[in-house]
C-alpha positions as YAML, in Angstrom:
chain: A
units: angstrom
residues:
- id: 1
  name: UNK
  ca: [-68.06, 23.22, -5.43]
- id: 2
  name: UNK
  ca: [-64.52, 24.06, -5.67]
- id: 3
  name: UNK
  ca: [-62.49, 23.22, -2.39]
- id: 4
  name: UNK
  ca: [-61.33, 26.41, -0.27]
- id: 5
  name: UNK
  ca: [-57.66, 27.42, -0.27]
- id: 6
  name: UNK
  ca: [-55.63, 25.47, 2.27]
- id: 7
  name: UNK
  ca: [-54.59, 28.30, 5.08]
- id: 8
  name: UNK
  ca: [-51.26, 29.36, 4.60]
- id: 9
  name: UNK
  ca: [-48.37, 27.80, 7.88]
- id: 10
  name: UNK
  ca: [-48.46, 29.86, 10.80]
- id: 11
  name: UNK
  ca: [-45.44, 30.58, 13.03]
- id: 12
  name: UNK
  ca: [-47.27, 28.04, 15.58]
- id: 13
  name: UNK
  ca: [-47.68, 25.24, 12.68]
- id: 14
  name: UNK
  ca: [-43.59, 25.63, 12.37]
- id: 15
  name: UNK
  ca: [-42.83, 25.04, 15.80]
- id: 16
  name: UNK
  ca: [-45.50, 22.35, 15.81]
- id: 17
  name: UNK
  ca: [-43.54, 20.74, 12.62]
- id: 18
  name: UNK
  ca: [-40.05, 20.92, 15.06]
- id: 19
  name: UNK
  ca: [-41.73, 19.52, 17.67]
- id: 20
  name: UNK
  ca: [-43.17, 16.70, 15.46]
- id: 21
  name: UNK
  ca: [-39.42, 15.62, 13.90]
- id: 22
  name: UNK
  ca: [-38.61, 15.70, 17.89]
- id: 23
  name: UNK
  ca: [-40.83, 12.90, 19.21]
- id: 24
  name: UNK
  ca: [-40.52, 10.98, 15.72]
- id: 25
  name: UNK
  ca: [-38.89, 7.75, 16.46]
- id: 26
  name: UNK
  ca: [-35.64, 7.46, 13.99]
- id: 27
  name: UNK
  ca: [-36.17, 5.33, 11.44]
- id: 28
  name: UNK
  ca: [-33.63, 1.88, 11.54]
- id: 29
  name: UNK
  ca: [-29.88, 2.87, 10.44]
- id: 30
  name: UNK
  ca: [-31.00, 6.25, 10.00]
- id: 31
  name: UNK
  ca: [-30.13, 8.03, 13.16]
- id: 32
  name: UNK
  ca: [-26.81, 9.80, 12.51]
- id: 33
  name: UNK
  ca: [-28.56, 10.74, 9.39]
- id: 34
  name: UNK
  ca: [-31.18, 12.78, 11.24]
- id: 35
  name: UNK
  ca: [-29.41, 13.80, 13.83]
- id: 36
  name: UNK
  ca: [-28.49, 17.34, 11.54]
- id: 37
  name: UNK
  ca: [-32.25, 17.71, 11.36]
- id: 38
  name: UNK
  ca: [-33.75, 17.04, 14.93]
- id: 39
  name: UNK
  ca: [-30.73, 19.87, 15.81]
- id: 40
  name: UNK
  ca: [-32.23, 21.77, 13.35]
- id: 41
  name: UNK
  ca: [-35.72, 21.59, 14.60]
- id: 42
  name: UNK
  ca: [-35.15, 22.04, 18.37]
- id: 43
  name: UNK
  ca: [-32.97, 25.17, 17.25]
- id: 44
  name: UNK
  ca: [-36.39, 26.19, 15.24]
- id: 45
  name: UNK
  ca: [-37.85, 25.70, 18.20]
- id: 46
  name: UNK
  ca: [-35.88, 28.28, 20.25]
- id: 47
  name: UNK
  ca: [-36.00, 30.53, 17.84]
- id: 48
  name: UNK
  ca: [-39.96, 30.97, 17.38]
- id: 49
  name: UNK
  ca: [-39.72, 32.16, 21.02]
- id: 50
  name: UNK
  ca: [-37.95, 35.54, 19.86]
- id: 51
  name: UNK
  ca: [-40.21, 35.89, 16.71]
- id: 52
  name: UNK
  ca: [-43.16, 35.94, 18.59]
- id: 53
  name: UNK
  ca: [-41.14, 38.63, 21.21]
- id: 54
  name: UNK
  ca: [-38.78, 41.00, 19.76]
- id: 55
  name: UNK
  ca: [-38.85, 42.89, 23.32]
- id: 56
  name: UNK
  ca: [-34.94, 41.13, 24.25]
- id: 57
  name: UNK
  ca: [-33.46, 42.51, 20.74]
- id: 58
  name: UNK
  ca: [-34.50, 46.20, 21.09]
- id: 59
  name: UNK
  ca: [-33.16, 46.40, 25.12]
- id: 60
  name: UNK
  ca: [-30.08, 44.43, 24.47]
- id: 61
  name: UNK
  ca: [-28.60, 46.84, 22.23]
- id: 62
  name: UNK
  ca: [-28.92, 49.41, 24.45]
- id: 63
  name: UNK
  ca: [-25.93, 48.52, 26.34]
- id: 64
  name: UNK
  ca: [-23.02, 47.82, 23.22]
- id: 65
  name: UNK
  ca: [-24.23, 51.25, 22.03]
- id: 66
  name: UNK
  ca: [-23.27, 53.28, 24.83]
- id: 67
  name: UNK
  ca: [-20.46, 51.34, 25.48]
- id: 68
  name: UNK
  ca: [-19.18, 52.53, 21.27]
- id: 69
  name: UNK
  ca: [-20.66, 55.45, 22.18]
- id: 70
  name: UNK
  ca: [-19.64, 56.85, 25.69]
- id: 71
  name: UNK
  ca: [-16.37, 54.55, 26.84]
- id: 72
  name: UNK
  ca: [-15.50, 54.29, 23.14]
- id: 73
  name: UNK
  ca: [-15.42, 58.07, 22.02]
- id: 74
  name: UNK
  ca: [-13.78, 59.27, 25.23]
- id: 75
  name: UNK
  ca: [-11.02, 57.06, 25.24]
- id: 76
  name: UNK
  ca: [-10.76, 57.65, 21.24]
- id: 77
  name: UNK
  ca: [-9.59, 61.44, 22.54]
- id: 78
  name: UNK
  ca: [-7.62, 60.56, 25.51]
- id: 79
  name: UNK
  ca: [-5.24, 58.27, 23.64]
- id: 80
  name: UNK
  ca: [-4.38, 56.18, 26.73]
- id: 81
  name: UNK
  ca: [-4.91, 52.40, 25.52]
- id: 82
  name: UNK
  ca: [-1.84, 51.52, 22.64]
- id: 83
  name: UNK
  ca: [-3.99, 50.39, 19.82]
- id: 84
  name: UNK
  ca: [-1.86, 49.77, 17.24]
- id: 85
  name: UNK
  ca: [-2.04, 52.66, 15.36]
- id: 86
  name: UNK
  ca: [-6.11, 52.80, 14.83]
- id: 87
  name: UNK
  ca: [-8.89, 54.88, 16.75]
- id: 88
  name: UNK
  ca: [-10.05, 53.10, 19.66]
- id: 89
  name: UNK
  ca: [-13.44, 53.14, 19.03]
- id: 90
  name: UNK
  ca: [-12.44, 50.93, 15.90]
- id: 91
  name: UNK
  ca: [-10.34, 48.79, 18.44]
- id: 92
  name: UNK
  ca: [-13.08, 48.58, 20.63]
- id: 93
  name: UNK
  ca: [-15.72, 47.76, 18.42]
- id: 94
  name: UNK
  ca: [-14.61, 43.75, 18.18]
- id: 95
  name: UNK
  ca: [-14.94, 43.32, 21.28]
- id: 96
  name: UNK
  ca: [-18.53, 44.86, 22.00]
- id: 97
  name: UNK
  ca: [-19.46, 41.96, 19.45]
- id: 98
  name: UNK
  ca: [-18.23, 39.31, 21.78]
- id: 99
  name: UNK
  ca: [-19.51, 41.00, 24.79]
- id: 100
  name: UNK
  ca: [-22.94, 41.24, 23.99]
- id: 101
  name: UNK
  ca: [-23.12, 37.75, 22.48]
- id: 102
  name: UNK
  ca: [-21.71, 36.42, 25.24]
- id: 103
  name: UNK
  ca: [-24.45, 38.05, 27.21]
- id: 104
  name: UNK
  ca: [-27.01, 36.77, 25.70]
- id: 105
  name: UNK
  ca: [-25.46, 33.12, 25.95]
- id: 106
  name: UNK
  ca: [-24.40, 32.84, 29.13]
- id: 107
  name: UNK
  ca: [-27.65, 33.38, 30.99]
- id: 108
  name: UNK
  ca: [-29.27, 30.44, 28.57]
- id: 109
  name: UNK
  ca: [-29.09, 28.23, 31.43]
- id: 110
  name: UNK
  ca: [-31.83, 30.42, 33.42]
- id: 111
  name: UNK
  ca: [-34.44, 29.14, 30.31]
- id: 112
  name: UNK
  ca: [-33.48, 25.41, 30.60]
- id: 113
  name: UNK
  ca: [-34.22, 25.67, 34.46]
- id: 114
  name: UNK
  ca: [-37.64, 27.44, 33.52]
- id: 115
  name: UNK
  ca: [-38.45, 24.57, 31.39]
- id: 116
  name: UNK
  ca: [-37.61, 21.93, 33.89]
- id: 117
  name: UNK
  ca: [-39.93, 23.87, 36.24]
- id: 118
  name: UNK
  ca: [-42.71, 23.71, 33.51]
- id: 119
  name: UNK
  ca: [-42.22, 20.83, 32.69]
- id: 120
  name: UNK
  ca: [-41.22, 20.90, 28.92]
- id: 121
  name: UNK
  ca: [-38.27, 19.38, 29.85]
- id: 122
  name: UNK
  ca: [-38.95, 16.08, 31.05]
- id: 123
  name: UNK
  ca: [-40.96, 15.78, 27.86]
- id: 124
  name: UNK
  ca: [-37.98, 16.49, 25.61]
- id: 125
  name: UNK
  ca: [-35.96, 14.04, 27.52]
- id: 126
  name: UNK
  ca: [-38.69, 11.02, 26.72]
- id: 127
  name: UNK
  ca: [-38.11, 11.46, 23.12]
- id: 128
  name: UNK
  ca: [-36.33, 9.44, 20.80]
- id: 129
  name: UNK
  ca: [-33.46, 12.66, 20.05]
- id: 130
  name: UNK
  ca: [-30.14, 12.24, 21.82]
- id: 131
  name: UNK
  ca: [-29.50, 14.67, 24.49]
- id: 132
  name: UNK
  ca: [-26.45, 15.82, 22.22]
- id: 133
  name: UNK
  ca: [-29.06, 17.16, 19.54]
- id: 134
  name: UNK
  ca: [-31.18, 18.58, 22.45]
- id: 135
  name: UNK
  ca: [-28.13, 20.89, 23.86]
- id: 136
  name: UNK
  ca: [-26.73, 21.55, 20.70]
- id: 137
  name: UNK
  ca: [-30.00, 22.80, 19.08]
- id: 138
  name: UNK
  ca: [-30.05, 25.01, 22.15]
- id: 139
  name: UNK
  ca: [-26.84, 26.08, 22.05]
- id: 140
  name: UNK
  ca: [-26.63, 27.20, 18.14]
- id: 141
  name: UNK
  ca: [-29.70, 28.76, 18.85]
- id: 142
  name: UNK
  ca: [-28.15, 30.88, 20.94]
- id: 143
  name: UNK
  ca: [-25.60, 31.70, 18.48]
- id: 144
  name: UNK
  ca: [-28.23, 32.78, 16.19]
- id: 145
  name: UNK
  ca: [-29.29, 35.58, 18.83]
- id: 146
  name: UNK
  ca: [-26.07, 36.84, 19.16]
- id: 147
  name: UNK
  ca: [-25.71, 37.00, 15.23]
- id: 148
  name: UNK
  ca: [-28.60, 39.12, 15.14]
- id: 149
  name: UNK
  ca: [-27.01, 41.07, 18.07]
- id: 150
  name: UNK
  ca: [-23.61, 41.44, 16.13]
- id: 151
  name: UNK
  ca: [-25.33, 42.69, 12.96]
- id: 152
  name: UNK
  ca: [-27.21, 45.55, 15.28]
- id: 153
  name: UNK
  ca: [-23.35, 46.46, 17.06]
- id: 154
  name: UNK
  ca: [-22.15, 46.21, 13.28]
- id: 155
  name: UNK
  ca: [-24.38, 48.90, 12.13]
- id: 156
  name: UNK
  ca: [-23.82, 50.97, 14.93]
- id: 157
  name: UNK
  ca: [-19.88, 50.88, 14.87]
- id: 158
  name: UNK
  ca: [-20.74, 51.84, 10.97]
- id: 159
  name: UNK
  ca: [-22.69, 54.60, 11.66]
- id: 160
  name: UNK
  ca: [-20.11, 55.77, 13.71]
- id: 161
  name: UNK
  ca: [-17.42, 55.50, 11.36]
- id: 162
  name: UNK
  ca: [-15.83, 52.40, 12.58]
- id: 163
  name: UNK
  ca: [-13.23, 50.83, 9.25]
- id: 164
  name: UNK
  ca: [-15.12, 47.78, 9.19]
- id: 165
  name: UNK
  ca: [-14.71, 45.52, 6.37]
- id: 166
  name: UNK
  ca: [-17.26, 44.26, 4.40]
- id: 167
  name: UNK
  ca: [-15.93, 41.33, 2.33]
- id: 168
  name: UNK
  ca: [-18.29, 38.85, 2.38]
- id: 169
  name: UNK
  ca: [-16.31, 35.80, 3.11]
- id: 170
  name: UNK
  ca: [-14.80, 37.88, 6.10]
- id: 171
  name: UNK
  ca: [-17.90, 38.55, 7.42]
- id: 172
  name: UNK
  ca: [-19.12, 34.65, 6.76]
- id: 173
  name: UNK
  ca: [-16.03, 34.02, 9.02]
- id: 174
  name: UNK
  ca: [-17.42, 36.81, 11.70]
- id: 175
  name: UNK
  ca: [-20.91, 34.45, 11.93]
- id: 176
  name: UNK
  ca: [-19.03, 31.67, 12.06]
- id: 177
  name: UNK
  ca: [-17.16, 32.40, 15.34]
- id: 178
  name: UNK
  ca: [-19.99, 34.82, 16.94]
- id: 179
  name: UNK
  ca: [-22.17, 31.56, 16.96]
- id: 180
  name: UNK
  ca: [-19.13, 29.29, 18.40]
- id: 181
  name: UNK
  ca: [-18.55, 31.28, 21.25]
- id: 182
  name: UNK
  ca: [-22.13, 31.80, 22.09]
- id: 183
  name: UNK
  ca: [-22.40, 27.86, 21.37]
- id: 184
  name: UNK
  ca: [-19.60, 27.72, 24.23]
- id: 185
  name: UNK
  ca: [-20.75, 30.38, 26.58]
- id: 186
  name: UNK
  ca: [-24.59, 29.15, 26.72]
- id: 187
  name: UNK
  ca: [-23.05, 25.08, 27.02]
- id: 188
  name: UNK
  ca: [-20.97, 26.65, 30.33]
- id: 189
  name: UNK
  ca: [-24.06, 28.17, 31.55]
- id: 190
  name: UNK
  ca: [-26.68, 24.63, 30.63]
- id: 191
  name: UNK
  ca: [-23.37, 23.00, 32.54]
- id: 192
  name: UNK
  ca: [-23.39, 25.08, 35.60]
- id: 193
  name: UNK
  ca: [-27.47, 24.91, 35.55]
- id: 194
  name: UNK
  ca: [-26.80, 21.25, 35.56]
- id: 195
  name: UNK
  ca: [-24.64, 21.61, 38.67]
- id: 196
  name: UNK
  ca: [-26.78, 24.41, 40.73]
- id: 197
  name: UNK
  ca: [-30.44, 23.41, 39.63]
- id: 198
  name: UNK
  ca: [-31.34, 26.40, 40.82]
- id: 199
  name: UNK
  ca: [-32.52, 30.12, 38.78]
- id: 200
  name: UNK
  ca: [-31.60, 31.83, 41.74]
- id: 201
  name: UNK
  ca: [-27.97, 30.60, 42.35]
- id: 202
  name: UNK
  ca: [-27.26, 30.73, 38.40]
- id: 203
  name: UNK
  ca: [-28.15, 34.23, 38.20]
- id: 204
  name: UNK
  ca: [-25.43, 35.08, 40.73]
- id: 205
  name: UNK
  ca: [-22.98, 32.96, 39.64]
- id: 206
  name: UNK
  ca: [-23.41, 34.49, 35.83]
- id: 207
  name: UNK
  ca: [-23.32, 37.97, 37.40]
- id: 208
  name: UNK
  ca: [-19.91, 36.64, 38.95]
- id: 209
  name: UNK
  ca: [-18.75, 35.06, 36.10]
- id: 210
  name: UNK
  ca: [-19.32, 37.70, 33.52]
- id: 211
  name: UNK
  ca: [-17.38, 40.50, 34.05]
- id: 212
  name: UNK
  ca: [-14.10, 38.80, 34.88]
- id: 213
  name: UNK
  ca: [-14.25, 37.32, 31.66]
- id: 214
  name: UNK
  ca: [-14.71, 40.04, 29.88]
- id: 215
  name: UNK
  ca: [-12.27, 41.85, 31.73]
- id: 216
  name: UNK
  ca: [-9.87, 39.08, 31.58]
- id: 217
  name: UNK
  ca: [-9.62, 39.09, 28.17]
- id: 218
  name: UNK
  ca: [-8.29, 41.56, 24.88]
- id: 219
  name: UNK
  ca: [-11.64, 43.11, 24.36]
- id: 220
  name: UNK
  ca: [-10.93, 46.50, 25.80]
- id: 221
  name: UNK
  ca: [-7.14, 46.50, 25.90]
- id: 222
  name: UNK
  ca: [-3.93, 44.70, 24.15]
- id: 223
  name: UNK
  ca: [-2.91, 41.60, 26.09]
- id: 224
  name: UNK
  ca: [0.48, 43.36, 26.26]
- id: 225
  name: UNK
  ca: [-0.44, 45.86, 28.88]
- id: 226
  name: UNK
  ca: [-1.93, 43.30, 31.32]
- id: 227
  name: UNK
  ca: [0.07, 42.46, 34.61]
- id: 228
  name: UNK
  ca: [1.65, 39.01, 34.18]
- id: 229
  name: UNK
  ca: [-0.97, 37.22, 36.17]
- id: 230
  name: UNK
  ca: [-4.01, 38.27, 33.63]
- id: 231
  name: UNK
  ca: [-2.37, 37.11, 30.67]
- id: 232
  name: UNK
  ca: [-2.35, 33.97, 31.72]
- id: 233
  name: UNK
  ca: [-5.94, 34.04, 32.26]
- id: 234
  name: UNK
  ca: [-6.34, 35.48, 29.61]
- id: 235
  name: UNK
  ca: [-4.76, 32.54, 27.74]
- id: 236
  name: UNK
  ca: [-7.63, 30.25, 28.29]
- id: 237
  name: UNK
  ca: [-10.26, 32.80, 28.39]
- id: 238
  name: UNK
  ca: [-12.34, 31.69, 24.96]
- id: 239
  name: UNK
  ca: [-13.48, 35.33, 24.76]
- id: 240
  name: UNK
  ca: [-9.82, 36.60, 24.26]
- id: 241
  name: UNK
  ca: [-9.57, 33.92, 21.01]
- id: 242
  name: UNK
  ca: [-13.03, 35.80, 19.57]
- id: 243
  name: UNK
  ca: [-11.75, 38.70, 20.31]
- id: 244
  name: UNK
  ca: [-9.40, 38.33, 18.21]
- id: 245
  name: UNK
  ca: [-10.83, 36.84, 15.27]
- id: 246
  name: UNK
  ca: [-13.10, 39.32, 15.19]
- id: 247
  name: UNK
  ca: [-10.68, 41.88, 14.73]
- id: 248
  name: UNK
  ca: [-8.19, 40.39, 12.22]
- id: 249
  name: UNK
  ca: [-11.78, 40.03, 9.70]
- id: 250
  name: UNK
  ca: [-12.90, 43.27, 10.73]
- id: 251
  name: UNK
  ca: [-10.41, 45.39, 10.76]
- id: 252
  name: UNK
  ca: [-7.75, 43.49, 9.14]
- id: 253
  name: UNK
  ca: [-5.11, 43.57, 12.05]
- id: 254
  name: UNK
  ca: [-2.92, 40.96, 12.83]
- id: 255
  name: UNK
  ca: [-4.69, 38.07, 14.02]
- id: 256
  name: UNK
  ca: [-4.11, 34.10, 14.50]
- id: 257
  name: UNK
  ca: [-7.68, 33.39, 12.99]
- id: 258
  name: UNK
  ca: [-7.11, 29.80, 12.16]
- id: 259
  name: UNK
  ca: [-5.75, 29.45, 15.74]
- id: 260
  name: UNK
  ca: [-9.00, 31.10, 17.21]
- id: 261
  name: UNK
  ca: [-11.33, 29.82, 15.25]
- id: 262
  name: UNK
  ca: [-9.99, 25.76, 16.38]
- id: 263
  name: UNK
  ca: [-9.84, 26.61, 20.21]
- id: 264
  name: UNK
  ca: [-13.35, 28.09, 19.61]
- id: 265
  name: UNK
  ca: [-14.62, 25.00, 18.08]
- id: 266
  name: UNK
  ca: [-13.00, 22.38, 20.53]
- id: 267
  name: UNK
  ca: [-14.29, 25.08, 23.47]
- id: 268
  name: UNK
  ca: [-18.06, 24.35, 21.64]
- id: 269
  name: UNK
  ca: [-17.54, 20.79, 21.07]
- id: 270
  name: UNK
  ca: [-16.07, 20.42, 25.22]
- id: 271
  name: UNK
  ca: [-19.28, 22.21, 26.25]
- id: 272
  name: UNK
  ca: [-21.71, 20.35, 24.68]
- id: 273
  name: UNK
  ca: [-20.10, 17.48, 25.80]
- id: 274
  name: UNK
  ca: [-20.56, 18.75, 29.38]
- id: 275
  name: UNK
  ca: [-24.02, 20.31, 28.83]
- id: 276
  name: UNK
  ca: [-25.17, 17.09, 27.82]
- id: 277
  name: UNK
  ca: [-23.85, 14.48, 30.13]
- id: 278
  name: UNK
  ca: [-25.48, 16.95, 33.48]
- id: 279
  name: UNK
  ca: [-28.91, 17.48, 31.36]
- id: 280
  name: UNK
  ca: [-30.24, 14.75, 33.31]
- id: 281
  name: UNK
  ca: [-29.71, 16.22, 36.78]
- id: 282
  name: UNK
  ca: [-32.05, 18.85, 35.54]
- id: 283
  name: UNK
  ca: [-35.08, 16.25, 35.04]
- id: 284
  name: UNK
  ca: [-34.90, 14.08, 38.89]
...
């Protein structure tokens, strides 16, 4: 008799496979070379969550498209906000990317809390991968969500008749610093989850957090017409560097991309640093 057909992998055999390269014990002088691949698998890992529950994609872009489509199209006809010369919808469009990725990241703290409290996180901790990989997994799969949230703005904006460009280096260079700044944002929030151990008192303090820094930043207006005081906030506000990066590559205005794209990486780098060294504290 012939042998039956092995059953093709299942989205539970993947995450099975991540968790499997997890707990593997690193083979000897081989641990820097899989570090890159336990990342990999605990960002797998994440990510099976929103595969099996697309819910969090379809309500989250409610939100970015009424801002583009209510506060963007009025103030395209009042003319208030100096934009350099293009519609404001187009101006505004940039900065609904980094609003709604930072969103998503900076409540990823609540899930890390809700994994201490079920106890998946204690287990993580016992395993052979550095708590480096662990955050930084987490953290660039957060980045990944707010791709797929940038690519749903994107096509709105489009379908609006936002000047976007699509070059496809540009738009390599538009991942590339939506998952940075997500990376940052969701570190700050695993930091301050570190700090409060608490769902409760991290959901205020992101409510608090949130909106001055998107206020505080370029996304809705030129830094130019800010009193004196928010600029300088504005200077080390991360979201004012995405900002604009996001709009030199998408709409080709002037920009200091190679200048946002560095703060945005040491801002990633700093807050994994932090994440990691307070992941602990979740666990006693």
């Amino acid at each position: 008799m012939s042998e039956a057909p092995a059953a093709p992998p299942t989205a539970s055999a993947d995450r099975a496979d991540g968790i499997d390269l997890l707990l593997r014990p690193p083979e000897p002088r081989a641990g820097w070379r899989l570090l890159p691949a336990r990342v990999a698998a605990m960002c797998t890992v994440e990510l099976q969550k929103l595969r099996h529950d697309r819910t969090e994609l379809y309500t989250r872009a409610v939100q970015p498209a009424l801002w583009l489509l209510i506060f963007g199209q009025t103030f395209t006809r009042i003319k208030a906000i100096p934009t350099g010369g293009i519609p404001y919808v187009d101006y505004l469009a940039p900065g609904i990317i980094a609003q709604s990725a930072m969103f998503i990241a900076i409540f990823y703290g609540i899930q890390i809390i809700w994994e201490r409290d079920a106890g998946i996180l204690n287990k993580l901790l016992v395993t052979p991968t550095p708590r480096s990989a662990l955050i930084t997994g987490k953290a660039f799969a957060a980045g990944v969500k707010s791709l797929i949230q940038a690519v749903v703005v994107i096509v709105i904006a489009a379908l609006l008749g936002v000047a976007l460009t699509w070059n496809p280096l540009k738009l390599l260079g538009v991942a590339a610093i939506v998952v940075l700044a997500s990376a940052f944002f969701s570190c700050l929030s695993m930091t301050i989850a570190g700090v409060v151990l608490s769902r409760d008192r991290l959901m205020g303090i992101g409510q608090a957090i949130t909106m001055p820094l998107f206020f505080g930043s370029n996304a809705l207006y030129p830094v130019s017409v800010m009193p004196g005081w928010l600029q300088a906030i504005s200077t080390f506000n991360p979201l004012s560097y995405q900002v604009d990066a996001l709009r030199g590559l998408l709409l080709g205005t002037q920009a200091h991309v190679a200048l946002d794209l560095a703060v945005l990486l040491v801002s990633a780098a700093l807050g994994i640093t932090a994440a990691s060294s307070l992941l602990g504290r979740l666990a006693r």
